[in-house]
C-alpha positions in Angstrom: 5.9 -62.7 16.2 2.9 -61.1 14.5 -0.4 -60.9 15.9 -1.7 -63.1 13.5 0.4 -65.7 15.1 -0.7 -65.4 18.5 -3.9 -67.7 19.8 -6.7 -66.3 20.7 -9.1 -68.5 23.2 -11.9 -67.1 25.5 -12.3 -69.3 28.4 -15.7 -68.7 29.7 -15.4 -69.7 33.5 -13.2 -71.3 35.8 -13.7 -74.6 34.4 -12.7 -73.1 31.2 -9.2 -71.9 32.8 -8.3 -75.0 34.4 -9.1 -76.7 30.9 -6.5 -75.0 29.5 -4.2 -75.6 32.0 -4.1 -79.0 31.7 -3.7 -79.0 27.9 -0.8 -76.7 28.7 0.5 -79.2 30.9 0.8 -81.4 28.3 2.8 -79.5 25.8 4.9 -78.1 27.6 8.7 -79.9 27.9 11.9 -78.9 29.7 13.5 -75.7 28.6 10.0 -74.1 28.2 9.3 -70.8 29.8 5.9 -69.7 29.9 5.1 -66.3 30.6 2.0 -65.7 32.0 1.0 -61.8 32.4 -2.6 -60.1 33.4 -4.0 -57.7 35.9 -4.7 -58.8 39.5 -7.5 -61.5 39.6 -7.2 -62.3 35.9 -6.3 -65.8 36.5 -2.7 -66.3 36.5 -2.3 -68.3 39.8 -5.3 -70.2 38.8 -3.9 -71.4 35.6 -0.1 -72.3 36.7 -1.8 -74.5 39.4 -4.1 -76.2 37.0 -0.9 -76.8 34.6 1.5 -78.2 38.1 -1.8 -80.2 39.2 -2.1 -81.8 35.9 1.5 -82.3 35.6 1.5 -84.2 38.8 -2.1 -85.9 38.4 -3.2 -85.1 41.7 -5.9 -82.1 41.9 -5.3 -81.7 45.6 -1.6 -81.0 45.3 -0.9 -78.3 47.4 0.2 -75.0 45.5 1.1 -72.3 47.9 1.3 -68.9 46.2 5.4 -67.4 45.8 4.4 -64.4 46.1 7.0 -63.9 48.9 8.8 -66.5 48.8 9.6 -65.9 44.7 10.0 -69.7 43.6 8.5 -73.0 44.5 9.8 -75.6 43.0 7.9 -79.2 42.2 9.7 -82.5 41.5 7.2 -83.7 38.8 6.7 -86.1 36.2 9.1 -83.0 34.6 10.5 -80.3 37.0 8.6 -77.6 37.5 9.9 -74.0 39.5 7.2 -71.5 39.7 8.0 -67.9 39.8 6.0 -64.6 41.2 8.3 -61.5 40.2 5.3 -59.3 41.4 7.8 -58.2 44.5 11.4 -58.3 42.3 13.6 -55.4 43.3 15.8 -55.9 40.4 15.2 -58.2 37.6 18.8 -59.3 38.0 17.9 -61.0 40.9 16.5 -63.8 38.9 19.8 -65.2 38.6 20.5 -65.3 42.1 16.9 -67.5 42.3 18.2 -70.3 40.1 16.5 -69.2 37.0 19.0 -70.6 34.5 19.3 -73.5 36.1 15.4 -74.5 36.3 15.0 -73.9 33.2 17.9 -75.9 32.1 16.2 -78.6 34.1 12.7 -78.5 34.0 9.7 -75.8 32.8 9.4 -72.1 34.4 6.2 -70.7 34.9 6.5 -67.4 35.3 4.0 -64.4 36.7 4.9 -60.4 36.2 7.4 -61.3 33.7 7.5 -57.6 32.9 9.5 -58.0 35.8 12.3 -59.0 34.7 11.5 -59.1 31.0 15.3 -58.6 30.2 16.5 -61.4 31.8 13.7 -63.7 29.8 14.4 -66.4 27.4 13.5 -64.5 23.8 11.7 -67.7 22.4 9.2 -68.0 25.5 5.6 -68.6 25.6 3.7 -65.4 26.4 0.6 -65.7 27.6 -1.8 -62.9 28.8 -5.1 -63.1 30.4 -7.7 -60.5 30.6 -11.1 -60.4 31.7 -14.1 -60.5 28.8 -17.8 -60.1 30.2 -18.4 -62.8 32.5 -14.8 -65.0 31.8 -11.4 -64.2 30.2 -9.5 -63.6 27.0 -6.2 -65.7 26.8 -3.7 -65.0 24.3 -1.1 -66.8 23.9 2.2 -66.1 21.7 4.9 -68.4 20.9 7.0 -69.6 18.1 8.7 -72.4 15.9 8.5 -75.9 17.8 6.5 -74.1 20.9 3.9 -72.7 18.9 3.7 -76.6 17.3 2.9 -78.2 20.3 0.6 -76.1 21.9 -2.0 -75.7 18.3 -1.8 -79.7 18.6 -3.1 -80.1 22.4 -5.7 -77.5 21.5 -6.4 -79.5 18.0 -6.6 -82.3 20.2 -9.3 -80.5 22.6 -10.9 -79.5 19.9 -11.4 -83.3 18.6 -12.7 -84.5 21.5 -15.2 -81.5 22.0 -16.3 -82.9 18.3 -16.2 -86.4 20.3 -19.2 -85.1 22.6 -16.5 -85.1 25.4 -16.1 -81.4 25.5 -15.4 -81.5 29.7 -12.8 -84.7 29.1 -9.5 -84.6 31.5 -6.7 -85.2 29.8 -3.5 -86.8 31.5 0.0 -87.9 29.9 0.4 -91.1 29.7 3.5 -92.3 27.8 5.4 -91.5 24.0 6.9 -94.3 23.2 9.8 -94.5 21.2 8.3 -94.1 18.4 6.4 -90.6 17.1 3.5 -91.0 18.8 2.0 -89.8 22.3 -0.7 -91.2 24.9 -3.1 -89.4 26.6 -5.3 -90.8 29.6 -9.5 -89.1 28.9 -11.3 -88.8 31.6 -14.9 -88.0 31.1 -17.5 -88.2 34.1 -19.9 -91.1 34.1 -17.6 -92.7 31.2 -15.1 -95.1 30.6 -11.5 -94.3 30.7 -10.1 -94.0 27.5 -7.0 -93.4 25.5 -5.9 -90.8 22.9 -3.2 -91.9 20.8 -1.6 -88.7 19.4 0.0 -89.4 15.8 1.0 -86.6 13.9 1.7 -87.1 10.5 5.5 -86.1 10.3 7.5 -85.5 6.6 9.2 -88.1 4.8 12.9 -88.6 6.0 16.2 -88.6 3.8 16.5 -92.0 1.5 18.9 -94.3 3.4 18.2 -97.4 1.3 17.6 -97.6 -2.5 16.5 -94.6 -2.7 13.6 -94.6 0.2 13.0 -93.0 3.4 13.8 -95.8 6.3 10.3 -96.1 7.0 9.2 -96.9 3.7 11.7 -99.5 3.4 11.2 -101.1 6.6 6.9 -100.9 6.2 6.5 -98.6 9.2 3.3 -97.3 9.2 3.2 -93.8 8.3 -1.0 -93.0 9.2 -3.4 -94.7 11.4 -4.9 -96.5 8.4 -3.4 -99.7 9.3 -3.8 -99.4 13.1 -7.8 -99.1 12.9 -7.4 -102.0 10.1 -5.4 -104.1 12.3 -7.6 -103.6 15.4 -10.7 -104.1 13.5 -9.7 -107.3 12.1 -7.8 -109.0 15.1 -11.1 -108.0 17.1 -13.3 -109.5 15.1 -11.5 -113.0 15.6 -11.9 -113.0 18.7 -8.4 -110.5 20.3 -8.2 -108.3 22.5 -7.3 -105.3 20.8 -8.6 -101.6 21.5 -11.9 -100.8 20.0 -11.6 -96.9 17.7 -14.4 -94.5 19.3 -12.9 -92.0 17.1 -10.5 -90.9 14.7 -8.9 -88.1 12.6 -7.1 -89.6 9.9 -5.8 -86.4 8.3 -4.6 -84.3 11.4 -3.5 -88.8 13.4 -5.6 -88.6 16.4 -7.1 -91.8 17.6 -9.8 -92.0 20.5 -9.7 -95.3 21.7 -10.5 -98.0 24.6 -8.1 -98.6 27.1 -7.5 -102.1 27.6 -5.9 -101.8 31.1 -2.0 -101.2 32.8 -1.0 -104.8 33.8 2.1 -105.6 32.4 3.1 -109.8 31.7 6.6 -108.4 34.2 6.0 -108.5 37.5 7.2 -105.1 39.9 11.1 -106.2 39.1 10.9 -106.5 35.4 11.2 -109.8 35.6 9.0 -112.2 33.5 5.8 -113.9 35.0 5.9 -117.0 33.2 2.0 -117.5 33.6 2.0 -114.9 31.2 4.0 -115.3 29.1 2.9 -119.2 28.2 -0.8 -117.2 27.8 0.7 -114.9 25.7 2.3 -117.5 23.4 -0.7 -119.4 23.8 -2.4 -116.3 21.7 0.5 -116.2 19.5 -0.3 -119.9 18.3 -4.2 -119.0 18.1 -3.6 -116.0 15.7 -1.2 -118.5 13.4 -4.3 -120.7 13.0 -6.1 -118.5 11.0 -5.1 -116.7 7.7 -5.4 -113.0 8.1 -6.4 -111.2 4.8 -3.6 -109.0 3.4 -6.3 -106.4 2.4 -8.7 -104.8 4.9 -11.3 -102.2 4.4 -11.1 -99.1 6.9 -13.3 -96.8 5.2 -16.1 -96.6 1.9 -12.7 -95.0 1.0 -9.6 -96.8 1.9 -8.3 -100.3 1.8 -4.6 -101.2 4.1 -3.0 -103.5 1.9 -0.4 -105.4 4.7 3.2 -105.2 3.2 5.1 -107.9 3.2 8.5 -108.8 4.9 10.8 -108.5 2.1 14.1 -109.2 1.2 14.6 -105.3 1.1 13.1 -104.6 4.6 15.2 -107.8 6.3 18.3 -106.8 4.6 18.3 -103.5 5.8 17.5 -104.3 9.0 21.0 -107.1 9.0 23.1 -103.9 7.8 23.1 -102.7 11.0 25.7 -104.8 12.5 27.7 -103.7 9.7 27.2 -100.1 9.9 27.0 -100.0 13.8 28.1 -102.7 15.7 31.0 -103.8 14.4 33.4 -100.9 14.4 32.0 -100.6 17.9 33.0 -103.8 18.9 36.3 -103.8 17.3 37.3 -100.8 17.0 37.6 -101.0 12.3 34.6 -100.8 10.6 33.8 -103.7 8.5 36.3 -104.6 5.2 34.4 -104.7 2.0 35.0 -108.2 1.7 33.3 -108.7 5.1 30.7 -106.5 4.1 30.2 -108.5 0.7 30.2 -111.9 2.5 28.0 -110.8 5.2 24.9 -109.9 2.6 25.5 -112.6 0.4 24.8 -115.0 3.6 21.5 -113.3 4.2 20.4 -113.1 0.6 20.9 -117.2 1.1 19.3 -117.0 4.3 16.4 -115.2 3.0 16.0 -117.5 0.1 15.5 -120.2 2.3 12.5 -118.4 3.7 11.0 -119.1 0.9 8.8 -121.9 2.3 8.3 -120.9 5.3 5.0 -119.8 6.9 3.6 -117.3 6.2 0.8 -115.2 8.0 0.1 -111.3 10.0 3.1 -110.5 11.8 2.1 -108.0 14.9 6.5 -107.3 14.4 7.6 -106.5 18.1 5.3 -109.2 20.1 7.5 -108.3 23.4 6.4 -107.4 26.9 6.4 -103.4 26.5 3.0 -104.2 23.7 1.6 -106.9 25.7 -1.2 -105.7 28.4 -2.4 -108.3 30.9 -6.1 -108.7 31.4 -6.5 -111.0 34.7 -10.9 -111.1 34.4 -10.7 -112.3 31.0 -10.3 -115.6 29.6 -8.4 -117.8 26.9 -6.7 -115.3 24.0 -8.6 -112.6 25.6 -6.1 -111.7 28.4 -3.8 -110.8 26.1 -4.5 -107.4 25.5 -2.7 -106.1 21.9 -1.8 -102.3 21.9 1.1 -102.1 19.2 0.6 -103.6 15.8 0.4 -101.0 13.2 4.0 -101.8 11.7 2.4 -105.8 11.0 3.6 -107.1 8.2 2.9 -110.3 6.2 5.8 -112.8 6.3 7.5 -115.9 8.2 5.3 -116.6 11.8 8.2 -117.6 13.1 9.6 -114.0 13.4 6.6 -113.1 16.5 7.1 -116.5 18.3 11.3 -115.2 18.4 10.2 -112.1 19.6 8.4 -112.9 22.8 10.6 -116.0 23.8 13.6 -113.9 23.3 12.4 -110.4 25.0 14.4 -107.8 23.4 14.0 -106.1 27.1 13.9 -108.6 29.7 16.0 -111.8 30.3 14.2 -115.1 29.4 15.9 -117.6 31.2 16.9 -121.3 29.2 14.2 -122.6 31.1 11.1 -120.7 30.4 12.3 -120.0 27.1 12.1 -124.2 26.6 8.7 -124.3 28.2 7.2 -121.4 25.7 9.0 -123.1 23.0 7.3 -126.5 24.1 3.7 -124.7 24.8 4.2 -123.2 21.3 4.7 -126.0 19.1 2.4 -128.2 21.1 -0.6 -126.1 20.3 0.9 -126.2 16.3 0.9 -129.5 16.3 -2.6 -130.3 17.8 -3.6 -128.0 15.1 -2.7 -130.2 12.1 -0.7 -129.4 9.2 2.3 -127.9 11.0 6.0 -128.5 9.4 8.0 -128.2 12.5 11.2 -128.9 11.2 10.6 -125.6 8.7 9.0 -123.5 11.0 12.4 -124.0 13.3 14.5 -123.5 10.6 12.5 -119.9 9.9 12.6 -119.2 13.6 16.6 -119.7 14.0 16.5 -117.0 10.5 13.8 -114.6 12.0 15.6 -115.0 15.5 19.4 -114.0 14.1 17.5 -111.4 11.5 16.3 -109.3 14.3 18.9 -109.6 17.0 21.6 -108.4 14.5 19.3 -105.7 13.6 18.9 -105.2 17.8 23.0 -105.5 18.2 23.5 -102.9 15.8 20.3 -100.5 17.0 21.6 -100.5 20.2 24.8 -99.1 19.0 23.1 -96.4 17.1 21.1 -95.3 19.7 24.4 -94.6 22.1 26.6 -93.3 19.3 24.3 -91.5 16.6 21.0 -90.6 18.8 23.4 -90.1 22.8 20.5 -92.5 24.4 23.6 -94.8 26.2 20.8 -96.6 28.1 19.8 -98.8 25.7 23.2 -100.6 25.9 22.0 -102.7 28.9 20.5 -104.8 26.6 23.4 -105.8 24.5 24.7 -109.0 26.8 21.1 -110.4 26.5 20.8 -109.7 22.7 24.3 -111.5 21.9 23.3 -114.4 23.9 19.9 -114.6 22.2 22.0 -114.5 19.1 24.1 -117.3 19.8 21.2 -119.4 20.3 20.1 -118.8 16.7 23.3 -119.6 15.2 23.1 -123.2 16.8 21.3 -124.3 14.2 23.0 -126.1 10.9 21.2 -123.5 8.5 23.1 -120.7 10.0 26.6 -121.9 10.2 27.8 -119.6 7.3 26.8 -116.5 9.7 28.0 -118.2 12.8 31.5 -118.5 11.2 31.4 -115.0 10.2 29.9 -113.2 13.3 33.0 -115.0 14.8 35.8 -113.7 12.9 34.2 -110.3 12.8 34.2 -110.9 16.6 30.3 -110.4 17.5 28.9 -112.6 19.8 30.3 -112.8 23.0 28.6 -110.7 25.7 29.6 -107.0 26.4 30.2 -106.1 30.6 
């Protein structure tokens, strides 16, 4: 590394060094070592307990110095061990501490690494503090994906200094599966709020005529079409997260936090309450037409994409490239392969009169936030609805009455069926037979995509976890292919042998 590389800060009191611990805390990941050197007094011990207090969100955590005793571990949100090599006879006597294996495991954070510099991981994060008039000089050196992460929690300091929050807190909060991050903010005499880290990322390899997957599948690749969304679901009336703030260019979002209460009670296990308020919203928003093109900016319009043949299609092929070879044990025959798309290309032609309106696209219980002191559509708080696309309404109502993640039983999934097309009909002008039709499509449309994404994740991504939810997306499946539009696919997921339940 040259010194051009390196990150300069000056941290002008305490405040300053415990600031930076915490935005430490939150780029550093398992398999980091970070290396902090400096004189007596310079600050070390004070920053490694600002990073372990932020890492376990509790600023009285006790952090006792290991200075004699070496190590202290933490069991944190990740694992943390905590080195002082000040009194190291020999630096091989790192191994006998359990170095290797808490790194392996969790982060190091390391003083006097010139200790034991030999037995240091190469790629570590070196960080040295000196003292510079009345505070401190850090300098921090690191490289390739380390180096990446902590410019973007500084960038991210940085913003919300610009955001006249230049003393916020900053605690993790989630990443979802997706590529973005959460952040709680803190700032005295304010509001919680949430940062919503979205770095732009490059474009993928084409896996579908020629286009990046999440061109093809309309996945939004800016926060354009989140503060477009927000703004316009708002404005009728949702509860969605207003934008305090945001960097387009670098994807960093300030914005309100609409509260932690989930629709699943502490089991996992639907509240049906809930969900029938949730659905209730779900019927609300298909009353009104949402405009496919929404202002953002003097300088930018989000034009919604539709639900295409393209996008659904694609979704569909992953039974065949995924599921079914896992199932079976042979991948799919051409013929099958053949037969399989021409079904969905008739399938998707009789879409064509279906419904049409915003699609929020995964309308399930991990985007849905509970908000018991409000009323009507307004305790349903909306946090995920940048993918949204324009197409058949049917596809949202499948997606919270068959909870990709949780078990709707026959008989709460009757009563949101019933709540749901009882509010359509009081509405006028509601086709029920065609909207059931384009539900039974939308339904089998994204469990096959689900029964195949699950197989993807074990096999291509080593994520086995997310096989638990295969028994409950096959039986969500079968309740599809029931009806008389799909009996083409019902014939063939049955000699292909998909559908029955896996143990």
């Amino acid at each position: 590394m040259t010194t051009s590389d390196a990150i300069s800060l000056f941290l002008k009191d305490e405040a300053a060094t415990v600031r930076l611990g915490e935005d430490l805390a939150l780029a550093l990941k398992a398999g980091d070592c970070l290396a902090l050197s400096g004189d007596l007094g310079a600050g070390k011990s004070s920053l490694a307990r600002a990073i372990l207090r932020a890492m376990a969100d509790d600023e009285g955590l006790e952090v006792p110095s290991p200075t004699f005793t070496l190590v202290q571990s933490y069991d944190l949100r990740i694992a943390v061990s905590h080195f002082d090599l000040y009194r190291l006879a020999d630096p091989a006597e790192l191994t006998e501490l359990g170095f290797d294996e808490a790194l392996q495991n969790g982060i190091c954070l390391v003083e006097w690494p010139e200790m034991a510099e030999s037995e240091l991981p190469a790629e570590r994060i070196a960080l040295t503090l000196v003292h510079e008039g009345n505070g401190r000089r850090a300098t921090i050196g690191a490289t390739g994906a380390q180096a990446s992460r902590i410019r973007r929690v500084l960038a991210i300091r940085e913003f919300l200094d610009d955001a006249g929050y230049p003393d916020a807190k900053r605690r993790f909060l989630t990443g979802d599966a997706s590529l973005r991050a959460y952040e709680y903010v803190y700032s005295s005499g304010a509001p919680q709020k949430i940062l919503m880290d979205w770095r732009p990322h490059p474009e993928g390899p084409p896996v579908y005529d020629g286009k990046p997957y999440p061109k093809v599948a309309h996945l939004a690749q800016n926060a354009y079409p989140f503060v477009a969304i927000a703004d316009a679901l708002r404005e009728r009336g949702f509860a969605t997260p207003e934008i305090y703030r945001v960097d387009y260019e670098q994807g960093i979002l300030l914005i309100e936090d609409l509260g932690a209460a989930s629709v699943l009670d502490e089991d996992g296990q639907p509240i049906a309450e809930r969900y029938r308020q949730s659905v209730t919203c779900l019927a609300h928003l298909h009353s009104m037409q949402i405009p496919q093109d929404i202002p953002v900016s003097a300088t930018h319009t989000h034009h919604i994409p539709d639900f295409d043949r393209t996008a659904m299609k694609m979704e569909v092929q992953l039974v065949l490239d995924w599921h079914v070879a896992w199932k079976r044990g042979t991948a799919p025959t051409d013929a099958e392969r053949e037969e399989y798309l021409a079904i969905w290309d008739h399938l998707i032609d009789e879409l064509q009169s279906a419904e049409t309106n915003l699609l929020l696209r995964d309308f399930h219980s991990p985007n849905i936030i509970w908000r018991e002191h409000e009323s009507g559509i307004r305790k349903i708080g909306l946090i995920d609805f940048q993918d949204a696309m324009i197409g058949p309404t049917a596809y949202d109502l499948a997606s919270i009455v068959q909870d990709a993640r949780v078990t709707i039983e026959p008989e709460l999934f009757r009563q949101l069926m019933d709540d749901y097309l009882g509010l359509r009909r009081a509405q006028g002008g509601f086709d029920e037979a065609g909207f059931m039709k384009a539900w039974a499509i939308m339904s089998a449309q994204r469990n096959c995509k689900l029964a195949g994404l699950w197989v993807r994740l074990l096999q291509r991504d080593g994520k086995p976890g997310y096989l638990k939810h295969m028994p409950r997306t096959l039986s969500y499946l079968k309740v599809a292919l029931e009806h008389e539009t799909l009996a083409p696919l019902r014939d063939w997921c049955a000699r292909a042998g998909i559908g029955q339940s896996e143990s």
